[in-house]
N, C-alpha and C positions, 0 to 999 in steps of 0.2 A: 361445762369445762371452763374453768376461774383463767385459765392461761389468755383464751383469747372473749375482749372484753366486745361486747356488742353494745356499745354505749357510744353513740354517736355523738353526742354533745361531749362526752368525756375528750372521744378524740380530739373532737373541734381543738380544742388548747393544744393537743401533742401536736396538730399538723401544723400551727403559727411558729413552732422553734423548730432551732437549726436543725440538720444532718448532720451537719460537720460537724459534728459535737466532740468536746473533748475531753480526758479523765488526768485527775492529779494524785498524787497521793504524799505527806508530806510527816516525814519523820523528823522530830525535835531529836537532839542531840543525845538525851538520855534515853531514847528508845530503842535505839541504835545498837549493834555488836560491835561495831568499833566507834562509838562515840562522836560517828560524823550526823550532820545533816542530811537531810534525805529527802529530793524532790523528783516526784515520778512525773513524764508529762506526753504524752501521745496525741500529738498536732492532724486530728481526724478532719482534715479538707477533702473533701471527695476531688478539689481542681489543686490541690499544695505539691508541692513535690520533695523529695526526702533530699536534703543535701545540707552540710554543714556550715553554715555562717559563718565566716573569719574575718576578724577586724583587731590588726595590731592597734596596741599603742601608738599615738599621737600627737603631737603638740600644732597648736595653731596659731596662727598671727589674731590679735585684739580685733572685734568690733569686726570675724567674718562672719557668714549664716550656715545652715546646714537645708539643703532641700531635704522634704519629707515625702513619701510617697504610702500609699497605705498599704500596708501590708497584704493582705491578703487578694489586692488584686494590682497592683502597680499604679496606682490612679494618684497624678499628682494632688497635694493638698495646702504646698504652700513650703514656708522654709523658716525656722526658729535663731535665733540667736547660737551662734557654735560657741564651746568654751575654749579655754587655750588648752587642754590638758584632759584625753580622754585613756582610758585603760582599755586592753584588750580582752577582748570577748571571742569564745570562743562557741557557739550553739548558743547556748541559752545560762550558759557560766561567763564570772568574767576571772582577770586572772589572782582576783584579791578572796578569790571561793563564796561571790555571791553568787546565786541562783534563784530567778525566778520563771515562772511557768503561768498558765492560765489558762480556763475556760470560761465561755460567751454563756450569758443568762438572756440576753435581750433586754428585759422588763419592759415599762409603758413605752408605747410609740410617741411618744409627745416630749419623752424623753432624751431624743438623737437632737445631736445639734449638727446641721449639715454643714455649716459654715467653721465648723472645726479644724483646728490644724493637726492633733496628737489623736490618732487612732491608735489601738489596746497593743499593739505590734509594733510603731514605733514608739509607744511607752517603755515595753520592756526591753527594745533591744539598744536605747540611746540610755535608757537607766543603768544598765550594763556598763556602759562605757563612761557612766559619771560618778558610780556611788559606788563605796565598799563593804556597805556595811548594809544588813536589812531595813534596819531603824532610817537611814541615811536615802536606800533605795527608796524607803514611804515617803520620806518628805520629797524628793524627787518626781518620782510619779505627781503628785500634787501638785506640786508647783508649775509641772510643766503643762497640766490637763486646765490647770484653773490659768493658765497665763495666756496659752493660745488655746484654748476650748478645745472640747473631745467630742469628736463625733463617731464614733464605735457606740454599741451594743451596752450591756450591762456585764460587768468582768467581776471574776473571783481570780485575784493572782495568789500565790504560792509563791511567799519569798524567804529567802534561808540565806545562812551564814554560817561559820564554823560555831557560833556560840548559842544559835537561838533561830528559831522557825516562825511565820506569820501566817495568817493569812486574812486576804485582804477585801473584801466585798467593795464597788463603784459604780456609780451610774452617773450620765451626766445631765446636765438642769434645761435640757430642749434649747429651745432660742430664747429664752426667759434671761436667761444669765450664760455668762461664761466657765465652764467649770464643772467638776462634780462633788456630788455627795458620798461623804465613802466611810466606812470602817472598817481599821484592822484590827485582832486580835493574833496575842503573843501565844504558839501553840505551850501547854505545860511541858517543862521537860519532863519526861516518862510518856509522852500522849502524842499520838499519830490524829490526821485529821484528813480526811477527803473531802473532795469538790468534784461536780460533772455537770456543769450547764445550768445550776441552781443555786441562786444566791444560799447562803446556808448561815449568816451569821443572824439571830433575832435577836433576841434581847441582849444587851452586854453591858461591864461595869462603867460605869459614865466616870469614877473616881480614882483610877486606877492606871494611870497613863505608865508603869510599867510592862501594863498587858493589854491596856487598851489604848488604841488612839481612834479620833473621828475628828468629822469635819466639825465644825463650830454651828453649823446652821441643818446638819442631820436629820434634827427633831422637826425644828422649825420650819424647814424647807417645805416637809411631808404635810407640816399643819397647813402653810399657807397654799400648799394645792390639794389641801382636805383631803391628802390621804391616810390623816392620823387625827384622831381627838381627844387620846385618853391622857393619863399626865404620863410624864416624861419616864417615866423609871420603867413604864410598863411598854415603852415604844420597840418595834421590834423593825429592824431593818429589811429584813425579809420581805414580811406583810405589805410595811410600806410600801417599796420598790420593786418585788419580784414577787406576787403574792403565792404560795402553792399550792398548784392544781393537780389534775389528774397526769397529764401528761409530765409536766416538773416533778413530778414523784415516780411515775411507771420508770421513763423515760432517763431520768436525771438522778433523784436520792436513789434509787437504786442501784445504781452501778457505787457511790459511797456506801453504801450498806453492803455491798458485795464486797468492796475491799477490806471494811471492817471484818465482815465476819470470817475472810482465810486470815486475816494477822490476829483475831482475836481469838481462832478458832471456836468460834459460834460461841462465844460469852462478852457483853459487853461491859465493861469496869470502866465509870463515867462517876464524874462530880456533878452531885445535885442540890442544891441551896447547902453547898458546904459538908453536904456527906458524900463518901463513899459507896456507889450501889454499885450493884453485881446484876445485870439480866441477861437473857439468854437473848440471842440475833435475833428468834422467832418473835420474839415481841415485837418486832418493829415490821414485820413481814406485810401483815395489813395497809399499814401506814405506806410502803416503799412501792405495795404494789399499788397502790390506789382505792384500794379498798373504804380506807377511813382516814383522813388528812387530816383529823385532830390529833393535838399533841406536835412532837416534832422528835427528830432521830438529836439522839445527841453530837457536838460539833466535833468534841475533844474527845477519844476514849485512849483506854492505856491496853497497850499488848499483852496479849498471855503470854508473851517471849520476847529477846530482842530481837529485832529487824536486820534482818541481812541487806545487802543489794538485792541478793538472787530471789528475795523474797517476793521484795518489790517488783523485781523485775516478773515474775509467775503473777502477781496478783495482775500487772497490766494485761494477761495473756486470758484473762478469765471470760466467759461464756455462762457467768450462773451456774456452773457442773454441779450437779446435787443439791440445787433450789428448787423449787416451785417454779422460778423461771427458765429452765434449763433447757437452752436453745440446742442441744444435740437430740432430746428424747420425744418431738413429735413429727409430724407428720409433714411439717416444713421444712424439717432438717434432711426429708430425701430416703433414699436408701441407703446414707453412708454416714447419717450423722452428719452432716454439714452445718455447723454452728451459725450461716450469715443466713440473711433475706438481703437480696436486693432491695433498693427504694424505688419505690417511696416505705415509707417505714407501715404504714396502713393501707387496709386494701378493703370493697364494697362488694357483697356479693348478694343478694335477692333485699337489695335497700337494704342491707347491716354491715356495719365498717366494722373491721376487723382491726386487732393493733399484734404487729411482730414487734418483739425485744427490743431493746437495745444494750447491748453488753458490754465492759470495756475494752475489750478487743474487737478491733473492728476492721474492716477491707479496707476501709477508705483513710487509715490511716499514713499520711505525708513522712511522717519521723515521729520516731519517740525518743525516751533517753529517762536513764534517771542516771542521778547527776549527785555528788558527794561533796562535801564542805566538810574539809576533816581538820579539827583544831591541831591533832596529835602531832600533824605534820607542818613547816614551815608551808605558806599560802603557795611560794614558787612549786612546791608539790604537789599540796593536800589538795588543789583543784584539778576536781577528775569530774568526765561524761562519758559516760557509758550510754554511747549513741547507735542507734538502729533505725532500721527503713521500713517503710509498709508493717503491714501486718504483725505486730506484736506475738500472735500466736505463733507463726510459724518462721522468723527472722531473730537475727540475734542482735545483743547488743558488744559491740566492739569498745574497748577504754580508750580514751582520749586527753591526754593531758595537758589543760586549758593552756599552759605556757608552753606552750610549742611552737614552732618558728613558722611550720604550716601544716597543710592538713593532707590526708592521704587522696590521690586521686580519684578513687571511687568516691569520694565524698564529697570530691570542688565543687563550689558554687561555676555552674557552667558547664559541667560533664552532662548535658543531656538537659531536659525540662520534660513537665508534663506531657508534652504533645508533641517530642522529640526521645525518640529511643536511642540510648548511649550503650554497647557491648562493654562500657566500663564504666560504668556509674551502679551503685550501690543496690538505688533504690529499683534500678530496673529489674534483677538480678533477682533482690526479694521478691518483686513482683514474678517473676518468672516461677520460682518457687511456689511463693503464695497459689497463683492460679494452675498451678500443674496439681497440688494439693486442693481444691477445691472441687475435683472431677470423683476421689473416691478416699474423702476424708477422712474417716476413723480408720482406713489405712495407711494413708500418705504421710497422713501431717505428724503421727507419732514418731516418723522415721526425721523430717526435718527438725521436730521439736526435740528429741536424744543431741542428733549435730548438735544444736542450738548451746543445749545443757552441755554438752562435755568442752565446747568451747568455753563458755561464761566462766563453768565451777573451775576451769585450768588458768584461768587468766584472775581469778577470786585471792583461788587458794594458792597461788604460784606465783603467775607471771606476775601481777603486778604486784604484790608484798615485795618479791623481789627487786622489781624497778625501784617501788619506795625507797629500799633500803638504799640503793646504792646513789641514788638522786640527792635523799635527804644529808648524805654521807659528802657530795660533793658541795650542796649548797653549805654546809656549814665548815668548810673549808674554804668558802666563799671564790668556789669555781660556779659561778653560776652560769657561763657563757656553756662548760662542759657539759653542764646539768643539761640545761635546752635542747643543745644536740641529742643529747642522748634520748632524754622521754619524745624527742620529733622522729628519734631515727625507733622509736621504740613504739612508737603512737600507729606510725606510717606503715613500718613491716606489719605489726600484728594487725590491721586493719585489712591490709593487701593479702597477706596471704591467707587470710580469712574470706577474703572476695572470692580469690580464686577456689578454695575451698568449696563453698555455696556455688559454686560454678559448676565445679565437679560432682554437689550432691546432687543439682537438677539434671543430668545429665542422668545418673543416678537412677534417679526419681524415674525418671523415662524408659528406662534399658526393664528396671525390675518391674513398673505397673503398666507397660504399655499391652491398649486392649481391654483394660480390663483383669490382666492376666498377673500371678504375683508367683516372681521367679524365686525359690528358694536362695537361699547363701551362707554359706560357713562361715563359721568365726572369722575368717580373717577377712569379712568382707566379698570375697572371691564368689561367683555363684556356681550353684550344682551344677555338673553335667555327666552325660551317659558316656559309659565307658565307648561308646561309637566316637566319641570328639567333643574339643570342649564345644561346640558352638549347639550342642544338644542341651536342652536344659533338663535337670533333674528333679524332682518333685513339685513341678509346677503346681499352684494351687486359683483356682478361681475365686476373686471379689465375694460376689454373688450382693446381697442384701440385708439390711436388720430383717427384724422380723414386723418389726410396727411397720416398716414398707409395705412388708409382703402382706398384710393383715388389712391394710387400708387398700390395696391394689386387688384385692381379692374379691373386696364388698362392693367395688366400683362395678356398676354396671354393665361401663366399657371393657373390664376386665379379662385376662384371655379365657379360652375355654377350659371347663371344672374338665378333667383326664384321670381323676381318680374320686375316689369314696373312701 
């Protein structure tokens, strides 16, 4: 059985990288149905917690600092030069519709510089508040990681703007030097590109600073710590810095080959030495599982279709469903299709390690969002995040219009924390959802995942066109004070009563599958009951099990007693 690998030394590599892994997905402007940018990003910390980052504009007095703390665990690190004049950011947009996003690679251990000031978390969210432009955000990042030193992991960032998409591979040079080494490339317009935990940029045009930029010393860095010998045309950044394994392929290009293959619908259309190729998803199937790591997936491919939000938004919610890896259809997934494992991600049984999935929806998911840069509309509008908590699969994402004056309660920064339960914070709410759906999931979560859908496509196809229209209609009358009000009073209701909503599904959730037990209900919602009263239910139906349950619980030894022939 190819699914679970009994390759011990393979694992060895997948146990050294993260859990907390993350997935991007990142649509150039011409791939798009309404001709915005498109940045997917699900912030998977098993200790992060889901809440909305706000930071008005600002102006500062000359020559103050800003303390830094690192992101992902509070840990002071020290405090950089502050500018006089920062823009507001709102999650992971700011208010001029740039957007960037990111996931950790690690790469060599010798490559952390401890004594760094700019960890990957406050790169992007101080980049946010200096730069407005992608082009503008790269040289920012740089400047600030090469000026007080990075001590973070190895990062792929996801940066966009209304006119153009990047994406960005970095690692930093150890205690050797201050700084990193890094390359971005400009996604094509027509071409979507994924990242999950694995450097993914190799070879790229060294002459072409339209679409390419890199550090000056890339090549040379790699030579003079021998991790490169061949000449320079053939150097690939990857190899260098993040070489890949069996785990950075199971574990990482997989979940990118998964988002390729729902937006390309299993064909991929990629540029290769200047041509045009057409191959089917299946060819890379080998490669993603681990099977054979020669060769590599391509970076850039083009959509069978244009890209919606909603699109993006379903690809973040995926599981491998109808892959080879597809975490509902074996014997881990339970009696009900349960898409997760717990971690550890591997597991040892008569001395053979075992390796479970990893998929881009995930439990341990903090916040996700994907996030629009839309040229069409003046910047005081076209910047929208379409923000969500926990679990991708079974939460929704709610719009948020980065110029808004603030943010909805369920989503304050301070409504609750990891290890403090808030009755009004967002992410607990999901969570509540989430794990009420984990008890008997190919029944549960279809019911949360319809909520999810009729909320998204009404607020797609409706609510917020509508907003647009009457927003863009005010700023160019140049009420912009009205405009604000409106998409804050407009951000805030559809956010809140969206809370309470998911309040009342899991409540829901409860009433119809408690037990085990699944209470029928008519169209309007209402459930059956026996002409004795309503508090009788009517065609009650029981759970019960797949059949690959019943078929592995049968063959167990411990099994209950055979009662029939």
């Amino acid at each position: 059985m190819r699914k679970f690998l009994c390759t011990i030394l393979a694992l060895a590599a997948l146990a050294t990288g993260r859990t907390d892994a993350c997935t991007n997905v990142i649509v150039s402007p011409g791939a798009s149905a309404d001709g915005s940018a498109i940045v997917s990003y699900a912030a998977d910390s098993h200790g992060l917690f889901g809440e909305l980052y706000f930071r008005p504009a600002a102006r500062f007095r000359a020559g103050g600092t800003l303390a830094i703390r690192e992101w992902d665990t509070g840990r002071p690190l020290g405090s950089i030069a502050q500018v006089e004049r920062t823009y507001q950011t709102v999650g992971n947009i700011n208010q001029h519709q740039l957007i960037i996003g990111e996931t950790t690679w690690g790469g060599r251990e010798e490559q952390a510089d401890p004594a760094g000031i700019m960890d990957y978390g406050s790169l992007i969210y101080i980049t946010l508040q200096r730069a407005r432009t992608a082009r503008e955000a790269i040289q920012t990042i740089v400047d600030l990681a090469n000026t007080y030193g990075y001590p973070s992991e190895g990062e792929t960032f996801s940066i966009a703007d209304p006119q153009e998409a990047w994406v960005m591979d970095l690692v930093g040079k150890g205690t050797d030097e201050k700084g990193i080494v890094w390359v971005a490339r400009r996604v094509p317009d027509g071409y979507i590109c994924a990242h999950a935990n694995q450097a993914r940029i190799t070879t790229f045009p060294q002459d072409d600073p339209e679409n390419c930029l890199y550090s000056p010393d890339v090549i040379s860095y790699a030579r003079q710590k021998g991790w490169y010998n061949g000449p320079d045309e053939e150097f690939s950044f990857r190899e260098a810095y993040n070489p890949l394994d069996f785990g950075g392929a199971r574990a990482c290009e997989a979940r990118a080959w998964s988002a390729f293959n729902i937006l390309c619908d299993g064909i991929f259309t990629y540029e290769f030495n200047g041509e045009l190729l057409s191959s089917p998803a299946s060819d890379w199937l080998d490669f993603v599982m681990g099977y054979d790591l020669g060769g590599e997936m391509p970076l850039f491919v083009k959509p069978s279709r244009k890209i919606t939000v909603k699109d993006v938004a379903d690809v973040m919610r995926d599981h491998y469903e109808g892959t080879p890896m597809d975490m509902t259809t074996d014997i881990g997934a339970g009696g009900n299709g349960l898409p997760y494992r717990w971690r550890p991600m591997n597991f040892t049984v008569d001395g053979k390690t075992y390796l479970n999935e990893r998929a881009i929806a995930t439990q341990q998911t903090g916040f996700w969002f994907v996030a629009q840069a839309r040229p069409n509309l003046p910047d005081e509008v076209g910047a929208l995040i379409w923000f969500g908590c926990d679990d991708a699969a079974t939460s929704y994402l709610t719009p948020i219009y980065a110029n808004l004056s603030r943010v909805p309660e369920c989503l304050r920064e301070g409504n609750g924390d990891i290890l403090h339960y808030s009755p009004t914070a967002q992410f607990w709410m999901c969570n509540r959802v989430a794990n009420a759906c984990y008890k008997m999931y190919d029944r549960m979560a279809p019911v949360a995942r319809a909520a999810a859908d009729r909320f998204e496509r009404f607020q797609l196809e409706e609510g917020v066109p509508e907003m647009d229209a009457r927003l863009a209609k005010l700023v160019r009358k140049g009420r912009l004070r009205k405009a604000r009000r409106l998409m804050t009073k407009y951000s805030v209701e559809t956010a809140q009563k969206q809370f309470f909503d998911w309040k009342a599904l899991e409540e829901l959730l409860l009433v119809k599958f408690i037990d085990g037990n699944i209470k029928a209900q008519a169209e309007d919602g209402s459930f059956l009951h026996t002409e004795h009263g309503p508090g009788f239910p009517d065609k009650m139906e029981y759970g019960g099990y797949n059949d690959i349950w019943k078929a592995a619980v049968a063959r167990d030894p411990h099994s209950p007693v055979l009662v029939s022939r």
